[in-house]
C-alpha angles and dihedrals in degrees: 000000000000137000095278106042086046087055085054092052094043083049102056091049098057084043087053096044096045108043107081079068088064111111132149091254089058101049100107122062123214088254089051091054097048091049086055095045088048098045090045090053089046099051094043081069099023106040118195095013096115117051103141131038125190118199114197107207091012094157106207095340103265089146099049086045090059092039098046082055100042095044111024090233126127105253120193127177138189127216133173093222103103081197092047095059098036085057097042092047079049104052098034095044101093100027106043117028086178091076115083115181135192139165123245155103136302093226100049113043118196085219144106132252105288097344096158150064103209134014126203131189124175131199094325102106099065079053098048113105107247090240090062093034093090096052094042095063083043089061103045085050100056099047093056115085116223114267085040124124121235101206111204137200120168144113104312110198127159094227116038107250125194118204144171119276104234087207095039129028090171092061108043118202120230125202122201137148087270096181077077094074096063101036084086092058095056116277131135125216106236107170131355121186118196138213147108145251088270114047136001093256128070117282115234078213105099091213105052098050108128123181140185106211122189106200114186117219108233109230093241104243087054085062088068134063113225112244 
């Protein structure tokens, strides 16, 4: 078996332990509330900027459903669970004709050059093999279009860790302050909220620092002074 279909596998188990929890007054997560409440603030002073919005990882589409409804704009995600995106095409079919939904890989979008207006990815990076990992922020990169926004929600620790997956040995998780990989291609850091899995405020415990993180992508002339 190789990486990716091992990232499928991975995927549609997660997908399988993790559906009977699914019910409507969960379908929202924390970094899907704090990407609304950002964009909604955007577009009130900058109307018709955001009209498209691409959610890598995005499971059956809980997120994009809330945010479509919430915004107005056409959300699409991506997910590598073959069952995640079957049930979410499924569920969202006849309600919400803005979420479009397909199966696929991090490190290979289905998608063209700077597509879209704002990118999200939550909590995917710290489980990417390290051998897709560099692709992956590649990809991400070329499908948003500059003067996008990357929001970002992962592990945010100070020092990269690397620790055992308790559903997986064979598939380790690694934590790391991910919005730095992307600082070097041109993106500025505009607004970061911190907690944890287990409260709203930053955690003192290394290892259970989250963070959203809303990048902005530099339009590339503005990354140069003119001489």
């Amino acid at each position: 078996m190789n990486t990716e279909e091992k990232v499928i596998e991975e995927a549609n188990k997660y997908f399988e332990r993790n559906k009977n929890a699914i019910t409507d007054v969960n379908e929202a997560s924390k970094n899907a509330y704090l990407a609304n409440d950002f964009i909604r603030k955007y577009i009130t002073s900058y109307p018709g900027t955001i009209k498209s919005i691409l959610e890598v990882g995005c499971n059956y589409g809980y997120n994009l459903n809330f945010l479509s409804k919430q915004l107005g704009v056409e959300c699409w995600g991506i997910d590598p669970s073959d069952k995640a995106i079957e049930y979410g095409n499924a569920r969202w079919k006849n309600v919400n004709k803005k979420v479009h939904l397909a199966q696929g890989i991090s490190n290979r979008l289905p998608y063209n050059d700077s597509e879209f207006d704002v990118v999200m990815v939550g909590f995917l990076m710290y489980v990417t093999p390290r051998e897709m990992i560099s692709d992956t922020v590649l990809e991400v990169n070329r499908v948003l279009k500059a003067g996008g926004f990357l929001i970002l929600t992962d592990f945010d620790t100070p020092i990269n860790y690397k620790r055992s997956n308790k559903h997986n040995s064979g598939m380790p998780v690694y934590k790391e302050d991910y919005a730095k990989r992307f600082l070097p291609m041109g993106y500025s850091i505009i607004e970061k909220n911190s907690y944890s899995h287990s409260g709203d405020c930053f955690n003192p415990d290394v290892q259970e620092r989250v963070s959203t993180q809303v990048l902005y992508k530099e339009e590339l002339e503005s990354l140069y002074l003119k001489a």
